[in-house]
MISERO-874682 format. One record per residue (C-alpha): residue number from 1; y, z, x. Coordinates in Angstrom, 3 decimals. Example, Ala and Ser with C-alpha at 12.3 -4.5 7.8 and 13.67 -1.06 7.14 Angstrom:
2
[1,[-4.500,7.800,12.300]];
[2,[-1.060,7.140,13.670]];
//
This chain:
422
[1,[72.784,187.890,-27.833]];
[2,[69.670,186.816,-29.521]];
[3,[72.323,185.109,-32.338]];
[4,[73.904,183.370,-29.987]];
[5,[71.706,181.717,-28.039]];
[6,[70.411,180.569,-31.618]];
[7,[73.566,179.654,-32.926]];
[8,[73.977,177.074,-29.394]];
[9,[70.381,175.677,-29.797]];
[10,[71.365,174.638,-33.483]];
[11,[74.459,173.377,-32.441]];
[12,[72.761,171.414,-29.991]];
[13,[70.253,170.263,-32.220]];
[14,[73.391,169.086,-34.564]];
[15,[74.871,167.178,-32.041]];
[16,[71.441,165.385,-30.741]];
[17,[70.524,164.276,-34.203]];
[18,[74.016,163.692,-35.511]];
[19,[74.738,161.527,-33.023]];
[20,[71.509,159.182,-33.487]];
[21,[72.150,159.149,-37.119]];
[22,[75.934,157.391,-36.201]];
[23,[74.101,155.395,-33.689]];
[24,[71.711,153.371,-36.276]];
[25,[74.512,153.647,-38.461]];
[26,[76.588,151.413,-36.534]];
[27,[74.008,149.255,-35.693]];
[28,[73.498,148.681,-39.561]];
[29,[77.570,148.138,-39.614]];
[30,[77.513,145.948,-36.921]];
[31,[74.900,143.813,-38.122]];
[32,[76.876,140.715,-39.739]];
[33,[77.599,140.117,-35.417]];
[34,[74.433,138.704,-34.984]];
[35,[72.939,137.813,-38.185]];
[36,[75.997,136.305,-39.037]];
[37,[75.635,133.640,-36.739]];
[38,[72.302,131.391,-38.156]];
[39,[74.398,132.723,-41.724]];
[40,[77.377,130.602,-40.946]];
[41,[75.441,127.354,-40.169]];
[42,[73.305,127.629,-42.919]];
[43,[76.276,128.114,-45.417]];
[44,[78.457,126.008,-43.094]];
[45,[81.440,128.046,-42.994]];
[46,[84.387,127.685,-40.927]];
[47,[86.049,130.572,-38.777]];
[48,[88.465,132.006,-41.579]];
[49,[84.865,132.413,-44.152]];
[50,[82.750,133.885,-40.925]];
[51,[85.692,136.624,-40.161]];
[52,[85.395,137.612,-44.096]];
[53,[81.434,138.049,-44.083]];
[54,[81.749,139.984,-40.781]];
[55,[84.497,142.083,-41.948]];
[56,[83.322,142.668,-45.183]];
[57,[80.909,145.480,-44.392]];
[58,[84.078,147.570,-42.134]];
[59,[86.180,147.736,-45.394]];
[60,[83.986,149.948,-47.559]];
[61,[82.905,151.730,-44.362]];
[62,[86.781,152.081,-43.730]];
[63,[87.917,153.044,-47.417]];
[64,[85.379,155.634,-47.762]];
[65,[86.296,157.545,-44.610]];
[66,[88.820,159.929,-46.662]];
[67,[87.022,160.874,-49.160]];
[68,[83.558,161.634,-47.010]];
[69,[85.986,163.261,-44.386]];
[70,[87.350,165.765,-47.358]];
[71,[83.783,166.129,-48.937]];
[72,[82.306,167.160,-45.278]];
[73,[84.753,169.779,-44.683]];
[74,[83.946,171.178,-48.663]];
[75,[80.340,169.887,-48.653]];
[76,[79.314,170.303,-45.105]];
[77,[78.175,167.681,-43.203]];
[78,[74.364,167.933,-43.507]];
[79,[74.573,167.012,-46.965]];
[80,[77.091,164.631,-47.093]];
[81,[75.193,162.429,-43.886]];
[82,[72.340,162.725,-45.478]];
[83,[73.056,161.773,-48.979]];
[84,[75.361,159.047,-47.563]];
[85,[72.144,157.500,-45.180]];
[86,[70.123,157.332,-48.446]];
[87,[72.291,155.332,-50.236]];
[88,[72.554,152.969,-48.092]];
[89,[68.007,151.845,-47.443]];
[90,[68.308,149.823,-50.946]];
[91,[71.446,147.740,-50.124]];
[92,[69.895,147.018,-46.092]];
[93,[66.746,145.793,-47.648]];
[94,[68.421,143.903,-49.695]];
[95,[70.189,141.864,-48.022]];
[96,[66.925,139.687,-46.894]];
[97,[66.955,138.313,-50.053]];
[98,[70.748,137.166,-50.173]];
[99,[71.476,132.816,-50.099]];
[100,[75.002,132.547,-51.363]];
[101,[77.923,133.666,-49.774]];
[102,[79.078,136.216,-52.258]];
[103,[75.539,137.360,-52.498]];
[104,[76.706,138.648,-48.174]];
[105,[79.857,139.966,-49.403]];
[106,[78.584,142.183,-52.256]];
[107,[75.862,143.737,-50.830]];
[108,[77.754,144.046,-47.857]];
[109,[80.404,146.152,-49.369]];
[110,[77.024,148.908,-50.056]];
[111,[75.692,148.073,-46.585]];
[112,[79.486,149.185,-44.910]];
[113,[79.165,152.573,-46.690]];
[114,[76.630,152.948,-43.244]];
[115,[80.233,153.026,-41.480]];
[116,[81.634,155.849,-42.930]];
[117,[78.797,158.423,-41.367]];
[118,[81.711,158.808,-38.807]];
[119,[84.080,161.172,-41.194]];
[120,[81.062,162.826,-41.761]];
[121,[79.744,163.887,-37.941]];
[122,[83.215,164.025,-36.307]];
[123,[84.205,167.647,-38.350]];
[124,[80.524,168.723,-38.686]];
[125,[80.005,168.430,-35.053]];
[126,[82.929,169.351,-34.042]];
[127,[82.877,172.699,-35.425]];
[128,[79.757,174.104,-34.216]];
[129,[81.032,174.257,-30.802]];
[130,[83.828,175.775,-28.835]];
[131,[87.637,174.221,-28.618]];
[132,[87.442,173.785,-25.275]];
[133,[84.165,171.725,-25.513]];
[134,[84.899,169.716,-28.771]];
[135,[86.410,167.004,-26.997]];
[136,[82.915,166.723,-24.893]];
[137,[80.944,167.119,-28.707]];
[138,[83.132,164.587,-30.139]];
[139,[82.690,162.484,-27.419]];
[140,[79.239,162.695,-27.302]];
[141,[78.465,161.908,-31.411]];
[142,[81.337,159.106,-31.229]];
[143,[78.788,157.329,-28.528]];
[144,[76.847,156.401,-31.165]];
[145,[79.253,153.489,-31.082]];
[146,[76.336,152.161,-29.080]];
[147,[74.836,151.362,-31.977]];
[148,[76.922,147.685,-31.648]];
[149,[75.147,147.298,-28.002]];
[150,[71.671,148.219,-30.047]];
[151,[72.092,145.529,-32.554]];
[152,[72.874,143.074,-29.953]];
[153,[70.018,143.381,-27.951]];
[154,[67.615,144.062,-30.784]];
[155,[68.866,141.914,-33.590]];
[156,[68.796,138.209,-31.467]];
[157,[64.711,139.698,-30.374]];
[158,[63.905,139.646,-34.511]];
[159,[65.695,137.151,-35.242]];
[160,[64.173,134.595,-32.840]];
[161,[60.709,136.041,-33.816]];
[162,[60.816,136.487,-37.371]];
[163,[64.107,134.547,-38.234]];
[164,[67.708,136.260,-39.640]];
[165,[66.073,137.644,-42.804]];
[166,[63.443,139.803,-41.040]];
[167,[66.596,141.932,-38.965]];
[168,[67.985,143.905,-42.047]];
[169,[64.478,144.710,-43.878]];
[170,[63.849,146.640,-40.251]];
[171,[66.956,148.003,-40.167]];
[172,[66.269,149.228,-43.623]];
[173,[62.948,151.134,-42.181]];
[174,[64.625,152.630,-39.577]];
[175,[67.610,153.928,-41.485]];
[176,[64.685,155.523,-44.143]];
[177,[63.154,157.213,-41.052]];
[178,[66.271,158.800,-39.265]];
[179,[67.491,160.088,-42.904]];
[180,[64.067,162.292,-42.587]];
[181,[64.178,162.824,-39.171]];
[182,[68.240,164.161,-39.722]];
[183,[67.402,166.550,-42.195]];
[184,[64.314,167.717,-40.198]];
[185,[66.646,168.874,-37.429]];
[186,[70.379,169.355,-38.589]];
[187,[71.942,172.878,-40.085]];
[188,[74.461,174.281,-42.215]];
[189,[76.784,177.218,-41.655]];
[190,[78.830,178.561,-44.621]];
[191,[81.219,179.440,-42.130]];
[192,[82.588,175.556,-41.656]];
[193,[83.859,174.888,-45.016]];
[194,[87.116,174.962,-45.842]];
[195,[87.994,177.652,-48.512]];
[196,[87.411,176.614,-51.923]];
[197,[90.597,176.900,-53.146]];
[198,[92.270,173.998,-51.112]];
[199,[92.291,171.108,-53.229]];
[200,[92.386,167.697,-52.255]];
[201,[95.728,166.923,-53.224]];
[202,[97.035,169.308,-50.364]];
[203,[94.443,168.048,-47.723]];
[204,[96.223,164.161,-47.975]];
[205,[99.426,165.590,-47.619]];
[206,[98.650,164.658,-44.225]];
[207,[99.398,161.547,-44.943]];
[208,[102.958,162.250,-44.532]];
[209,[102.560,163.618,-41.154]];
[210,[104.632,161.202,-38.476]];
[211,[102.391,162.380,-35.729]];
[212,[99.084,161.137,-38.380]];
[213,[100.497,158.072,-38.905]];
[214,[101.155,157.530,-35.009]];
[215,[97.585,158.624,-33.970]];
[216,[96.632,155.892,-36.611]];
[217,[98.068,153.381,-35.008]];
[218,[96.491,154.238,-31.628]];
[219,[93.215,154.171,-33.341]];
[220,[93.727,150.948,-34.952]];
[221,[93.526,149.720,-31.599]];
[222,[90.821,151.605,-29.688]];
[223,[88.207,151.639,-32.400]];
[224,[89.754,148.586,-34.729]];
[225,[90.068,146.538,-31.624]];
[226,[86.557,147.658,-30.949]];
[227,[84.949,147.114,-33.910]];
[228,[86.547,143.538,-34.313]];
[229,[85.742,142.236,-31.293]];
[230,[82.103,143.515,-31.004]];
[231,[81.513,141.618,-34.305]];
[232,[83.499,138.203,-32.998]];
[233,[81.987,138.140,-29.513]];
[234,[78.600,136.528,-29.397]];
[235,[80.060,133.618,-31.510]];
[236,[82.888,133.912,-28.902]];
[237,[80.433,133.229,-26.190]];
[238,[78.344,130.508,-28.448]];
[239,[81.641,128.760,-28.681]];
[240,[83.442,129.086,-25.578]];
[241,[80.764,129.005,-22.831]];
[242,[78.017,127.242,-25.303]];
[243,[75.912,130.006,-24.504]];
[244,[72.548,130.881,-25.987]];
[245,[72.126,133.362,-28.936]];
[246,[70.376,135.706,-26.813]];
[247,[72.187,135.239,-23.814]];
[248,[75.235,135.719,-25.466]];
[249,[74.324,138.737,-27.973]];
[250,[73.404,140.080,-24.399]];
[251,[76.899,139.429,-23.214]];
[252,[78.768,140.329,-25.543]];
[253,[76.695,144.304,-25.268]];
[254,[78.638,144.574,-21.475]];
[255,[81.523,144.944,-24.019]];
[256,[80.162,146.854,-27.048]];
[257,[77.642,149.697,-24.573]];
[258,[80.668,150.803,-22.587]];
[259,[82.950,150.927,-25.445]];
[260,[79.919,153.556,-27.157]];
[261,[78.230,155.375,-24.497]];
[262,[80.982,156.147,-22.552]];
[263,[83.129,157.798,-25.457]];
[264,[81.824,161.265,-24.241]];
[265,[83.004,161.064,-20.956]];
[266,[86.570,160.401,-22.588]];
[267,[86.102,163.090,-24.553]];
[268,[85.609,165.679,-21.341]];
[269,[88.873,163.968,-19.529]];
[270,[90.659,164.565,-22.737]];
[271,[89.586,168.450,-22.473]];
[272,[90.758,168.170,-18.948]];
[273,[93.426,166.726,-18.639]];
[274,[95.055,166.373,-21.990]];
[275,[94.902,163.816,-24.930]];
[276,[98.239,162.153,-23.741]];
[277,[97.234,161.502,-20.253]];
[278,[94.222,159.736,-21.261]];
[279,[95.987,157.822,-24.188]];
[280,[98.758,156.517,-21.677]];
[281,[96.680,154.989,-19.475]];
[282,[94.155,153.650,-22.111]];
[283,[96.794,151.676,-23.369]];
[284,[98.340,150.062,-20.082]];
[285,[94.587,149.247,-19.123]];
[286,[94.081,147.488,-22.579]];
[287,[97.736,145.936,-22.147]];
[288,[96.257,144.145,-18.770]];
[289,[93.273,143.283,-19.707]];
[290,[94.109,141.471,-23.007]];
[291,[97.055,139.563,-21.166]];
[292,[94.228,137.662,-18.947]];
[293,[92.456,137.081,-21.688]];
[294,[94.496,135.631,-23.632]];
[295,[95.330,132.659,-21.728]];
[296,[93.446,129.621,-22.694]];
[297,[91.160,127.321,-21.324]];
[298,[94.078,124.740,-19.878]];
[299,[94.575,121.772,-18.122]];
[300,[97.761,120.324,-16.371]];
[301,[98.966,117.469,-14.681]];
[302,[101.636,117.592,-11.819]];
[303,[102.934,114.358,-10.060]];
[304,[102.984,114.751,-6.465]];
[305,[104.009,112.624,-3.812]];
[306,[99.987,111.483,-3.582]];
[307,[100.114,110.913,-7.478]];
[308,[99.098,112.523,-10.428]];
[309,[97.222,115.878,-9.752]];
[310,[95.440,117.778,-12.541]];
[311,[94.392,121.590,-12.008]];
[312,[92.245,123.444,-14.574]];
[313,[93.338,127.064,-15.204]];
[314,[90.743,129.516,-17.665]];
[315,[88.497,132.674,-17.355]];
[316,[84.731,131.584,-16.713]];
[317,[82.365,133.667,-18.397]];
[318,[81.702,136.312,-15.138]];
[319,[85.258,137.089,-15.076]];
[320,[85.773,136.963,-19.087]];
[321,[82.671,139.075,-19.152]];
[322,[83.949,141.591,-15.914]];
[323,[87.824,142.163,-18.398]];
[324,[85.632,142.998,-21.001]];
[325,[83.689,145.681,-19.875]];
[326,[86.582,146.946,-18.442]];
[327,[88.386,146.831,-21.564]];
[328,[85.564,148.674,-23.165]];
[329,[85.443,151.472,-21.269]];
[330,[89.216,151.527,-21.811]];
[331,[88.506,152.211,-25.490]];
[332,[85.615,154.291,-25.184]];
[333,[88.379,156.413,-23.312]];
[334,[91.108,156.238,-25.855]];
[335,[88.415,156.798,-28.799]];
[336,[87.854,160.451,-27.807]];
[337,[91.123,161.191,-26.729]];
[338,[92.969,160.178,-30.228]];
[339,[90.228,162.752,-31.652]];
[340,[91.557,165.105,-29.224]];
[341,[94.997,165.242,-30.572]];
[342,[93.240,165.719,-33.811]];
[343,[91.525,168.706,-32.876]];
[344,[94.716,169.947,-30.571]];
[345,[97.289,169.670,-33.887]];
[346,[94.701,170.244,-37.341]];
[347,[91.896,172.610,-36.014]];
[348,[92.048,173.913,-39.836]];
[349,[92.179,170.420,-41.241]];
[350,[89.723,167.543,-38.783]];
[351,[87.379,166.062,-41.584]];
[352,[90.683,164.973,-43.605]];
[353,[92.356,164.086,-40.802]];
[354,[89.801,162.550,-39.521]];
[355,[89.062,160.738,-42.343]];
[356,[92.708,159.437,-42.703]];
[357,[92.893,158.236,-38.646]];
[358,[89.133,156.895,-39.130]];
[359,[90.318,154.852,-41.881]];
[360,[93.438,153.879,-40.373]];
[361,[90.830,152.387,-37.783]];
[362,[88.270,150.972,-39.788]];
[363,[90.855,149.017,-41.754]];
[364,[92.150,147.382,-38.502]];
[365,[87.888,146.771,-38.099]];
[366,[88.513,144.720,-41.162]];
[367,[91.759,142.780,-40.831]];
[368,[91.335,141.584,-37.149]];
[369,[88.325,139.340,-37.286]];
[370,[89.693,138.019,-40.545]];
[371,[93.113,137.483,-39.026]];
[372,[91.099,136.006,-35.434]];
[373,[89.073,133.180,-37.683]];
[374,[92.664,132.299,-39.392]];
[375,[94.171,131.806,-36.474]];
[376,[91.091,129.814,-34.661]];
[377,[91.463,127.834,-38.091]];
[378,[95.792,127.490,-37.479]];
[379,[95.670,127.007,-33.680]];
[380,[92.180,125.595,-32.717]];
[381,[92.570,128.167,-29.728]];
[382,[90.037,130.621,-29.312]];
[383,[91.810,133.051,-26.805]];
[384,[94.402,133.399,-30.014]];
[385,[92.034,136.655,-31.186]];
[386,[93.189,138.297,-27.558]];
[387,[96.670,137.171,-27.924]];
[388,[97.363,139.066,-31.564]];
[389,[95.646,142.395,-29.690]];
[390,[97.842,142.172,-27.193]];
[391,[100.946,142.244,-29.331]];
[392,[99.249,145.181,-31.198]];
[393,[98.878,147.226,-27.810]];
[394,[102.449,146.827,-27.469]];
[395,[103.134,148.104,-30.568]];
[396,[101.309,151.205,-29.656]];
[397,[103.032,151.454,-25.717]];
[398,[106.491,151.308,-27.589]];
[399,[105.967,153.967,-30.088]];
[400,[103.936,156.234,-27.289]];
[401,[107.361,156.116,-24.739]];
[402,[109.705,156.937,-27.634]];
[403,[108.057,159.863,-29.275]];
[404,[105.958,161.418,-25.948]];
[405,[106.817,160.276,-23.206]];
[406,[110.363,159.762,-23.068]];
[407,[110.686,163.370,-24.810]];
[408,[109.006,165.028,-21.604]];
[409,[111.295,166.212,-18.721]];
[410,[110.411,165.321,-15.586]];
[411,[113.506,167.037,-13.751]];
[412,[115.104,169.920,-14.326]];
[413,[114.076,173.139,-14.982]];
[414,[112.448,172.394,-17.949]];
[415,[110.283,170.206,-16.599]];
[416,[106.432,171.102,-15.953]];
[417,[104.770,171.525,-12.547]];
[418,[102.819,168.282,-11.145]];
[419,[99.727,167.745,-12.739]];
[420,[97.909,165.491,-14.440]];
[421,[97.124,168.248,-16.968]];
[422,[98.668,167.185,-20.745]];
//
């Protein structure tokens, strides 16, 4: 008895510190989406350039996601965060001192390594509790997504103080302090790591795994999507609305705290009522919302028996703002139930898998906001960043009906009882 209650307070304690750790993580990853903004006028460059130096940061934090997710379930995870926090002080302080453009970009590659902490905490957590509650512990570290609403409110409040340079030399000092503070109060058990003599060759056989490469996808979207559009937002709002830095960094968090804090209570629907359920109607949510917002600002003229009549037809900022947060919760939804199916199907196997679907997402982190400044650039139509999403979250609603849903009989006496159990 006395063991267990001691094995759930450490597990707690896990949880609780892991999941502050990915929160000042992300705000370290998200950082270019407020910084970036006094960057970009004082290197004057145009939308294509300012997707690059946001995105730059996601990719390492994206391509290291395997690796860290294979080296957690070897390593364990209290190592592997904690080695992986360290590295990462230098290249934060750093970046103060950066005036060129590639000077951004290079030490932004070190700074994204912030972004992989998520391979790390998903597996570690994940297996110091229960199955039936490691939808609710997954949920509940992936909140640290937050982290993008924490840089949004305190980034623009340094940065107005103390000017751009002063934001990363704090983040530094905080990111030195939680690396003590995690290894203060995390734990190991032996009893996590996956036998010695699996080698890494046969954990990214996964890779061949159709059901992998579909929860990729889905991922690309709900945490991609996420992750691109947290960093594009506040100059969204700058250059739509002509809002104020603050005022718009403030925004732009109705978005970004939803899409984190609220991760946890996906995860406990997904243990409820089943990672498909949640997925289904993650996606037709996301499929409404980005089809409002992705019509532009427009004007037309009709002739009418009085004359010429012109009628205006665009989202102001209360509804833009409104489909946001909606949309975040949305993917703070789908977030934990994609890492639901991952637990459901590869109990044996989450840090690779993890890894593989976190990359899978992280990548998509990467390629949108370079892909939303090109077509800004191609168009000269901001709203052109919501139109590509939506063609993505088709993408995802096609390949969902073919392989789940239309495979589930609903008649017949095969078919399951009413419920909206999975």
């Amino acid at each position: 008895m006395t063991s267990d209650i001691q094995h759930k307070r450490q597990a707690w304690s896990v949880l609780i510190v892991s999941t502050w750790a990915f929160t000042v993580c992300f705000m370290v990853w998200m950082m270019f989406g407020v910084i970036g903004i006094p960057i970009k006028k004082m290197l004057d460059l145009n939308a294509t350039q300012f997707g690059l130096l946001t995105a730059t940061p996601v990719l390492t934090g994206s391509l290291i996601r395997v690796p860290l997710g294979i080296w957690t379930d070897r390593y364990g995870g209290r190592i592997v965060m904690t080695i992986l926090m360290a590295i990462t002080v230098p290249a934060i302080w750093m970046m103060g001192y950066a005036t060129e453009f590639w000077h951004f970009l290079f030490i932004g590659l070190f700074v994204g390594l912030a972004g992989g902490s998520f391979s790390v905490g998903t597996p570690y957590v994940a297996r110091w509790f229960p199955k039936q509650q490691q939808g609710m512990a997954m949920g509940v570290y992936g909140a640290g997504n937050s982290g993008s609403a924490v840089n949004k409110i305190v980034a623009p409040v340094i940065l107005v103080a103390f000017g751009w340079a002063a934001v990363p030399q704090v983040y530094a000092a905080i990111m030195a302090g939680t690396v003590l503070l995690f290894w203060l109060f995390s734990h190991s058990d032996p009893s996590h790591l996956v036998a010695s003599n699996v080698k890494f060759s046969d954990q990214l056989k996964a890779l061949k795994d159709p059901k992998v490469l579909k929860y990729c996808q889905y991922y690309s979207i709900v945490f991609g999507g996420y992750v691109a559009l947290a960093l594009w937002m506040v100059q969204y709002y700058i250059g739509e609305y002509g809002l104020d830095i603050r005022v718009a960094a403030l925004l732009a968090a109705c978005f970004s705290l939803p899409g984190g804090v609220l991760r946890a209570i996906g995860g406990v629907l997904s243990d409820k009522y089943g990672a498909h359920s949640v997925t289904w109607w993650v996606m037709w949510v996301s499929w409404i919302c980005l089809f409002l917002l992705s019509y532009p600002q427009t004007d037309f003229t009709i002739t009418t028996i009085n004359g010429p009549q012109t009628f205006h037809i665009g989202l102001n900022v209360y509804t833009f703002t409104a489909l946001m947060f909606v949309l975040g919760v949305a993917w703070a939804f789908g977030k934990a139930s994609v890492f639901k199916y991952i637990a459901n199907d590869y109990p044996d196997n989450i840090g690779t898998i993890s890894g593989i679907v976190g990359l899978a997402g992280g990548l998509g982190g990467f390629v949108l906001p370079i892909l939303f400044g090109a077509l800004v650039d191609l168009t000269g139509i901001r709203s052109s960043a919501f139109m590509l999403m939506y063609g993505v979250v088709w993408v995802s609603l096609i390949w969902m009906y073919w392989t789940e849903v239309r495979q589930t009989e609903v008649m017949g006496e095969h078919a399951k009882p009413f419920s909206l159990q999975n």
